[in-house]
C-alpha positions as CSV (number, residue, x, y, z in Angstrom):
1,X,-41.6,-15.7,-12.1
2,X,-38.2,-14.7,-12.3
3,X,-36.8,-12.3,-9.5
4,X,-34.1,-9.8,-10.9
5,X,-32.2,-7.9,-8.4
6,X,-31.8,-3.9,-9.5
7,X,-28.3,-2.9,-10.7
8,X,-27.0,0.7,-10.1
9,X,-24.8,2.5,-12.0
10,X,-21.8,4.6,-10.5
11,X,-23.7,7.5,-11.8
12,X,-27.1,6.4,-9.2
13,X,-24.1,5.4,-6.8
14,X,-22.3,8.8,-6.7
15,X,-25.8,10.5,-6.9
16,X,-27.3,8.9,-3.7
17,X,-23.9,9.7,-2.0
18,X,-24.1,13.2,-2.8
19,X,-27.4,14.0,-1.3
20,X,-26.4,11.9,1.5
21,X,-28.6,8.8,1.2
22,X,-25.4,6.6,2.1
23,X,-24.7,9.2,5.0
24,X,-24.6,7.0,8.3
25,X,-23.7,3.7,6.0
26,X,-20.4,1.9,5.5
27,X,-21.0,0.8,1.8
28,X,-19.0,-0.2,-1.1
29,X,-20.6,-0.9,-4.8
30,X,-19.4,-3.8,-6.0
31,X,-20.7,-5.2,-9.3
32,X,-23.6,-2.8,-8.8
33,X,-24.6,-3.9,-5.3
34,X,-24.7,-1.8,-2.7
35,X,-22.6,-3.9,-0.2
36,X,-22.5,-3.0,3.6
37,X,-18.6,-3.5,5.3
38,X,-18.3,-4.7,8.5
39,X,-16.7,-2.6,11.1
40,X,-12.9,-3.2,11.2
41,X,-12.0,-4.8,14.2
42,X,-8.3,-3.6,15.9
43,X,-6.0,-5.8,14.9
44,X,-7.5,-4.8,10.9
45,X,-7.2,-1.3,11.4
46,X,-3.6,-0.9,13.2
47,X,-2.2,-3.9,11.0
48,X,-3.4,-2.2,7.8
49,X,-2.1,1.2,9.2
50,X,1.2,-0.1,10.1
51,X,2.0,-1.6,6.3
52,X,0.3,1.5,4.6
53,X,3.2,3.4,6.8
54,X,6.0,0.7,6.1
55,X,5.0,0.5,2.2
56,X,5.2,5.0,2.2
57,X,8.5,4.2,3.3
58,X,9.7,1.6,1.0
59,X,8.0,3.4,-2.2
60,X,8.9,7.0,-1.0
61,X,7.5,9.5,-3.8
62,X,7.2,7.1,-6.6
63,X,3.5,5.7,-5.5
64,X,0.2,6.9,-3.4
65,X,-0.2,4.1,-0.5
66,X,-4.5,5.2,-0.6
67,X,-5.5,3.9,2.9
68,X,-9.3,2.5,2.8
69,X,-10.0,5.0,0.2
70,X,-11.7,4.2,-3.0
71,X,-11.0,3.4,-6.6
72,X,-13.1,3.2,-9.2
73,X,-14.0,0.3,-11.8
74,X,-15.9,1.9,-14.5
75,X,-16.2,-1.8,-16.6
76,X,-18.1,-3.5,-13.7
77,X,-20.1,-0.5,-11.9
78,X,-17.6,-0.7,-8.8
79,X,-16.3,1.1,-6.3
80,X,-14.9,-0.7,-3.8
81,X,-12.5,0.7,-0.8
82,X,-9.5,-1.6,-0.8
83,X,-7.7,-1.5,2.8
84,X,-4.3,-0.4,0.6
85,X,-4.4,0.6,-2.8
86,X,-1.0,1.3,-4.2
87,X,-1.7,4.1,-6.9
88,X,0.3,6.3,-9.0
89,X,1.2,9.6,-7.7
90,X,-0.9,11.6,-9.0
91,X,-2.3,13.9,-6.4
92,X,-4.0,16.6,-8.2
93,X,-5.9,13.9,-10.1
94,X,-7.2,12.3,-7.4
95,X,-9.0,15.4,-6.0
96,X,-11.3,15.2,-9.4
97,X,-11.8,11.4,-9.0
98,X,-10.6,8.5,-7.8
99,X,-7.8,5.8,-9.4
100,X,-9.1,4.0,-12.1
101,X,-7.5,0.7,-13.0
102,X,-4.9,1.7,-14.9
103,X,-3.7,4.1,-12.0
104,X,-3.4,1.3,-9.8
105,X,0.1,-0.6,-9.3
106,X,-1.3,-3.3,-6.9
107,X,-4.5,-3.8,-4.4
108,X,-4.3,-5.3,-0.5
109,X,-7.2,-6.6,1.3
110,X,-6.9,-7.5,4.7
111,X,-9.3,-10.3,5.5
112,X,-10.2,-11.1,9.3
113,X,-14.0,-11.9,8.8
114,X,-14.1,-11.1,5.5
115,X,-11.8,-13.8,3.6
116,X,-14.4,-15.5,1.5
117,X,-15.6,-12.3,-0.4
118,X,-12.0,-11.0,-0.9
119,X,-10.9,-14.6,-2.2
120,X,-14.1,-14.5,-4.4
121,X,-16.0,-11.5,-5.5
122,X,-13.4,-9.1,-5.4
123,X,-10.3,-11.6,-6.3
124,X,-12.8,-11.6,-9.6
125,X,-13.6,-8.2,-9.9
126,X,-10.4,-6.8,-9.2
127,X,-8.9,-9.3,-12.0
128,X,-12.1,-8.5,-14.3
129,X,-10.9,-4.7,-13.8
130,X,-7.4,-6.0,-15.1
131,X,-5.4,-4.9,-12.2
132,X,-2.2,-6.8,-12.3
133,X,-1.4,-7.7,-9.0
134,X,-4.1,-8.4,-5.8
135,X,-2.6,-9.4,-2.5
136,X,-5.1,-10.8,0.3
137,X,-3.2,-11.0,4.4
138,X,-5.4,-13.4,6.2
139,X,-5.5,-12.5,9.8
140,X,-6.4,-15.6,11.5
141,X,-3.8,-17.6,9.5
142,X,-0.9,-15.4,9.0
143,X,-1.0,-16.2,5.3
144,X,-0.7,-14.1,2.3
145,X,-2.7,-15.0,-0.9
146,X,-0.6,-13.2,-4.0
147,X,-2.7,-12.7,-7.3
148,X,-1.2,-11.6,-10.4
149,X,-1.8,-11.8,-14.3
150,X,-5.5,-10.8,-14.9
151,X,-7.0,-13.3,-17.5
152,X,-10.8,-13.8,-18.7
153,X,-11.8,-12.6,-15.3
154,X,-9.4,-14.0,-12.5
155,X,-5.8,-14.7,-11.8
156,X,-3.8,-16.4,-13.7
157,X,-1.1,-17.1,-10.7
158,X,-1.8,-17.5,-7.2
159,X,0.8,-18.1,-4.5
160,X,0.6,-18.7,-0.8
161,X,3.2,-17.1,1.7
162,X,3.6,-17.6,5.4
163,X,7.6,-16.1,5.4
164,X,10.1,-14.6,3.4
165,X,9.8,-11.9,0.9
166,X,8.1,-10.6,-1.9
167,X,8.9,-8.0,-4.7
168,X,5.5,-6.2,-6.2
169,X,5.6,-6.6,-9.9
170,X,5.2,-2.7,-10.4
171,X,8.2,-2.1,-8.2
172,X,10.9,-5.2,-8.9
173,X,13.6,-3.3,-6.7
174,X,11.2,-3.1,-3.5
175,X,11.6,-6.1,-1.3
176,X,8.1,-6.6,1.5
177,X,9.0,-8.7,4.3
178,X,6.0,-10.8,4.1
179,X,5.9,-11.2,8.3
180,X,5.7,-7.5,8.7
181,X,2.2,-7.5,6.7
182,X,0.9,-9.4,9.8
């Protein structure tokens, strides 16, 4: 006998959050699982806080910096609550639904206990969703993991910073001080 595990839709997914069946859960859907999040420990929340502020003031008006907020990945029945999600500025939208892939400019995860499922399962479903760019800032080895050009699935490019800086491809003219993502 084969065991199948139950896939739900974002339809079921929105559904069971409306009548509050996710209430008093800290959930993402992510392939169409039902995945509990870990509590973010300090050093996540403040860091992720203090580049969502510093990337508001390097974009200004010309992108949303979406702060553990969620986006929506209609091809893979996801929706998944990036730490940063650097969306287009479109406000009005975004109180009917949230950004779709093709609203996003680039996604950052910050990984303290969860590296391995941001460098796998949403590294792929992030690429899968064809988002061009995917930055991961691992805590507990002050690296950043940069992955752009979506192909088949996952990244074509992957690069590894510890210093310097780094221009998002939406936004050539922006330069990010890699340190101050730590």
């Amino acid at each position: 006998m084969t065991v199948k595990t139950a896939k739900w839709t974002l339809n079921d997914y929105h559904r069971m959050i409306d009548v509050g069946i996710l209430e008093s859960r800290h959930v993402e859907l992510l392939n169409g699982e039902i995945i509990e999040m870990p509590p973010e420990g300090p050093e996540h929340a403040q860091q992720s806080t203090d580049t969502a502020d510093y990337l508001k003031q390097l974009l200004g008006n010309r992108a949303v910096v979406r702060d553990a907020k969620p986006i929506t990945l209609p091809d893979s029945a996801s929706e998944p609550e990036p730490d940063l999600a650097i969306v287009e500025p479109l406000r009005p939208l975004y109180r009917t639904r949230h950004p779709y892939p093709e609203n996003i400019f680039w996604l950052i995860e910050y990984a303290n206990t969860t590296l391995a499922k941001d460098l796998n399962i949403k590294r792929k479903t992030y690429a899968a969703a064809s988002i061009g760019e995917y930055w991961v800032v691992d805590l507990k080895h002050r690296q950043l993991y940069v992955f752009r050009d979506p192909v088949n699935g996952d990244y074509a490019s992957e690069e590894t910073l510890t210093t310097g800086e780094i221009r998002p491809l939406a936004f050539q003219d922006i330069v990010v001080s890699v340190q101050r993502l730590f």
